[in-house]
N, C-alpha and C positions, 0 to 999 in steps of 0.2 A: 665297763670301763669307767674308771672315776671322772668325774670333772673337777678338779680343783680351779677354787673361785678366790679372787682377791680385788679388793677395791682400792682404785689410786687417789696419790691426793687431788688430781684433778676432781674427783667425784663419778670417774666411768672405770666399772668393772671388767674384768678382764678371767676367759674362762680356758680352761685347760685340760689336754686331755693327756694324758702324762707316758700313757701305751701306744704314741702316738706322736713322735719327733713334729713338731712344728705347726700340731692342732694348738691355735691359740686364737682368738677373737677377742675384740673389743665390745662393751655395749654401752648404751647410755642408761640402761638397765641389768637387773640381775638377770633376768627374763630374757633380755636381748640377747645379751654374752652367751648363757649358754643355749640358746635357740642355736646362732650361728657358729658356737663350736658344735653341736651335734652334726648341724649338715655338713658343717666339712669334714669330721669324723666321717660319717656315712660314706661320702663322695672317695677317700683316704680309702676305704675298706673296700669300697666297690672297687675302686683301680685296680688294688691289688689281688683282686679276687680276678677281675679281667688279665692279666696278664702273668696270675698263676704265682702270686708272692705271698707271702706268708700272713697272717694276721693276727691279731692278738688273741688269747684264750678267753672267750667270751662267757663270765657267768650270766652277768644281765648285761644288755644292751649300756646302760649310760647311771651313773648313780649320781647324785647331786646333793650334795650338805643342805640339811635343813637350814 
């Protein structure tokens, strides 16, 4: 799953997971941002794995722009 990354003009980034309606976090880092989109990714995936819903076509777990 991609993480599309974008920085505001406040100065805090913000991480995205786009296969993935409403995966979005805040950071006061690059680093942070997508830390906390992964886990709620993960968490998103596990749900829906517990109650039998569908999930995205996984080639690798998480990719992130250099």
């Amino acid at each position: 799953m991609k993480i599309e990354l974008e920085r505001e003009d406040d100065g805090r980034w913000i991480a995205e997971v786009a296969d993935l309606p409403g995966v979005m976090a805040y950071g006061t880092t690059r680093h942070a941002a997508v830390a906390k989109a992964e886990a709620l990714a993960l968490r998103i995936i596990a749900d829906r794995l517990d109650h039998g819903e569908a999930i995205p076509e996984l080639d690798e777990l998480f990719a992130v722009p250099a």
